[in-house]
N, C-alpha and C positions, 0 to 999 in steps of 0.2 A: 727224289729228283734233285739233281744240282741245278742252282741258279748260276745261268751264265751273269758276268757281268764285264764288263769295257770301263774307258777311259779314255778322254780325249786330251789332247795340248796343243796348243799352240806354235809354233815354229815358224822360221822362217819361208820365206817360197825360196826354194834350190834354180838357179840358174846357170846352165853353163855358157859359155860365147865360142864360137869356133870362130878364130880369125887368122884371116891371110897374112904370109908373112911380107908384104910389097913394100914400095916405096911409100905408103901410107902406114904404115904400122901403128908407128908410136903415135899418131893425131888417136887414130883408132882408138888406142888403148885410151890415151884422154878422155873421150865422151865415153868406156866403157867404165874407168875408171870412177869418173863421176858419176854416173850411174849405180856406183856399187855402192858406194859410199852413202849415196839416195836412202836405202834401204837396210832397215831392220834386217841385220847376218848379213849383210852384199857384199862385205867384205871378203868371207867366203865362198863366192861366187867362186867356179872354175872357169882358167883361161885356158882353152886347147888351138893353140897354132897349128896350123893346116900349111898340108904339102899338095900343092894343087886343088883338089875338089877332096878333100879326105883328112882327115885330124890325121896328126904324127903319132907314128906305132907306139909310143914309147909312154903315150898321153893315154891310150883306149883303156887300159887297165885302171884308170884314174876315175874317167868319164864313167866305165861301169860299176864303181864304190858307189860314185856322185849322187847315181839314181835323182837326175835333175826334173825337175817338175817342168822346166822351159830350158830347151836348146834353142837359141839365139843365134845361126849363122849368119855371116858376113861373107860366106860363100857359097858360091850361088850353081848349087848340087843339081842334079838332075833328080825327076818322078824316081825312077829306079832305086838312087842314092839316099833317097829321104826315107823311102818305104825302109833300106836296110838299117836305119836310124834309128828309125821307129821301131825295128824288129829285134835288135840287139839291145836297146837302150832303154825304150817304151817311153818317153815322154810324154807328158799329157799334153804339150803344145811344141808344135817345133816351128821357128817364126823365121822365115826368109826375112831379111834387112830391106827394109824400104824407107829410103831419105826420105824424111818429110821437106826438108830443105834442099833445093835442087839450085846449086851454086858452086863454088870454089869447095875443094873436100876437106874442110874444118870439122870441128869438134861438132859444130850444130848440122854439118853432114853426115853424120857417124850415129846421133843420139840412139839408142838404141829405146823402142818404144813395146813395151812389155803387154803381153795381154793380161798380165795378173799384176795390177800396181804395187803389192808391197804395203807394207807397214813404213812408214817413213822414220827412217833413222831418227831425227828431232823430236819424233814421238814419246820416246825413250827418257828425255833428255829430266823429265818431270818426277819421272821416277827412280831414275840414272841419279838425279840430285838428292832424294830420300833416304837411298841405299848405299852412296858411298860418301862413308865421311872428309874424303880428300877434297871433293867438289864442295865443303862449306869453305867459306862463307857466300851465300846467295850473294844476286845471280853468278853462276857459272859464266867465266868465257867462252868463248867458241871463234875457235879462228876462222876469219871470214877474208874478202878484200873489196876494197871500196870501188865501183863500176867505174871504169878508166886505168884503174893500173890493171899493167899489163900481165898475161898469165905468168905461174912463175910452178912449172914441172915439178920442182924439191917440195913445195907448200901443198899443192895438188894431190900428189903420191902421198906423203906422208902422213897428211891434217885434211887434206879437203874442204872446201869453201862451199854456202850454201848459193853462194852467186854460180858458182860452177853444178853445182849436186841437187840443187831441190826445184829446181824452175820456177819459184818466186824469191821475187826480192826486194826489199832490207826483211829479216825475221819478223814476224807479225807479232804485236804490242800486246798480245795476252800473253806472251810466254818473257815480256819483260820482266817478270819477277823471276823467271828461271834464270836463262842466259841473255846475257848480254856481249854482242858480235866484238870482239880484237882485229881491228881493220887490218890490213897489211895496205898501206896507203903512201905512198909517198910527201916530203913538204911540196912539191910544185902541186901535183894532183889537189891538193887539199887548197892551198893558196888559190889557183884558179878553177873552184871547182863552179858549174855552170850549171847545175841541174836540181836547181830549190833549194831548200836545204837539207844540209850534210845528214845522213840517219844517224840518230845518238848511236855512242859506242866508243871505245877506246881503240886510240891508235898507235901503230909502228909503221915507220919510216922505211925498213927492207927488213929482209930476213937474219941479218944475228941480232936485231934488237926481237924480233918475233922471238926466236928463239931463248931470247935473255929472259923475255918478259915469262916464256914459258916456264922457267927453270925458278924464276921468281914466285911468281903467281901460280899457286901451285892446283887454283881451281879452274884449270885453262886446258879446254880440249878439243878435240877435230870432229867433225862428222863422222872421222875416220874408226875414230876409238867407240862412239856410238855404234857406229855400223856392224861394230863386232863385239858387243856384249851381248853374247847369251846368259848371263846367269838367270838367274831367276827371276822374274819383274813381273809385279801386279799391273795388269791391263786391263781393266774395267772388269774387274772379277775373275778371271782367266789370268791363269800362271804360265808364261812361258818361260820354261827352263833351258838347261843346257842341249844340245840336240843333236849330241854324239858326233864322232869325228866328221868334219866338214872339210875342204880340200881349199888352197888358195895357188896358185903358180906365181913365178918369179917373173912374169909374164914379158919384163920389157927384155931382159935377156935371153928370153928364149925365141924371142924377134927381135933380133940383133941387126 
């Protein structure tokens, strides 16, 4: 008799988002954006823009590689439409959008609120520091921006902030010997600033000095860059490794 035997791993959770292409778009993508970034792989999330109540033709073939664990609509499908969702795609959750903030349609109207939370991309960050030699000498940066300057879309997309990405903030003081936050902070912000005091961390004035100090400081990185290493990383025993082709869209030009 042969012994069967398995293997489990670890992975990311698969998320895709289907969002309208309206006059809200880009806010949209903002809080989807940050969101991705949140999470362990979320950078790999798929974005599928919708033509009325239905993802665009050209995206389904995309959607059904995905094989996502959570479809996330921002459009609001009918019973009928969901059940074919469910029958072509099989999600294990497919989550209708419900603002938990009911105001002006900002990025804290958009937040997208996951039934499976994820591995939190800063997670990473402890053993991100172990396994790549670039990231010495301790702590690592992490591009962040100090609460009062104002959002800035290029730092967002590119780097991501945990004031925007992880729903607490300054970074909590046990992971001080890992990374330590690169504000993107303005002198007036900083000169008047009102609210206790300033959280330790190093600062930049606007973005080419971010970028200078990036190109400088060569152990200085985004949530963004966390949120997309798959290699192999020990997590309390459990190896999660690479996790075969994942999909990402170009998302703000395709809601143009």
């Amino acid at each position: 008799m042969l012994d069967a035997s398995g293997f489990a791993r670890a992975r990311p959770i698969r998320v895709a988002f289907l969002v309208p292409d309206d006059e809200y778009a880009h806010t949209l993508l903002d809080a989807v954006i940050a969101n991705c970034h949140s999470r362990w792989g979320g950078r790999y999330s798929l974005i599928v823009p919708c033509e009325g109540r239905q993802p665009r033709t050209a995206y389904l073939p995309w959607l059904d590689l995905f094989d996502a664990d959570i479809i996330y609509s921002y459009v609001d499908m009918n019973e009928e439409e969901v059940a074919r969702i469910h029958e072509h795609f099989g999600p294990s959750y497919f989550v209708r959008h419900t603002p938990q903030y009911q105001g002006q349609r900002d990025k804290r109207y958009f937040r997208p609120e996951l039934p499976l939370p994820g591995l939190t991309s800063l997670a990473v960050a402890p053993q991100y520091g172990k396994a790549h030699p670039p990231s010495a000498p301790q702590p690592m940066l992490i591009v962040d921006r100090l609460a009062g300057e104002p959002d800035n879309r290029f730092v967002n997309d590119n780097f991501g902030s945990p004031l925007d990405a992880l729903g607490f903030w300054p970074l909590p003081d046990h992971l001080s010997d890992v990374v330590r936050p690169l504000y993107l902070a303005s002198d007036e912000l900083r000169a008047n600033w009102r609210s206790g005091r300033i959280p330790p961390g190093d600062f930049v004035a606007d973005v080419p000095a971010l970028l200078t100090t990036m190109a400088r400081k060569r152990n200085t990185f985004g949530l963004a860059q966390f949120a997309a290493d798959l290699e192999a990383v020990e997590l309390g025993g459990l190896i999660a490794p690479n996790n075969g082709p994942l999909f990402a869209v170009g998302a703000r030009s395709a809601c143009a």
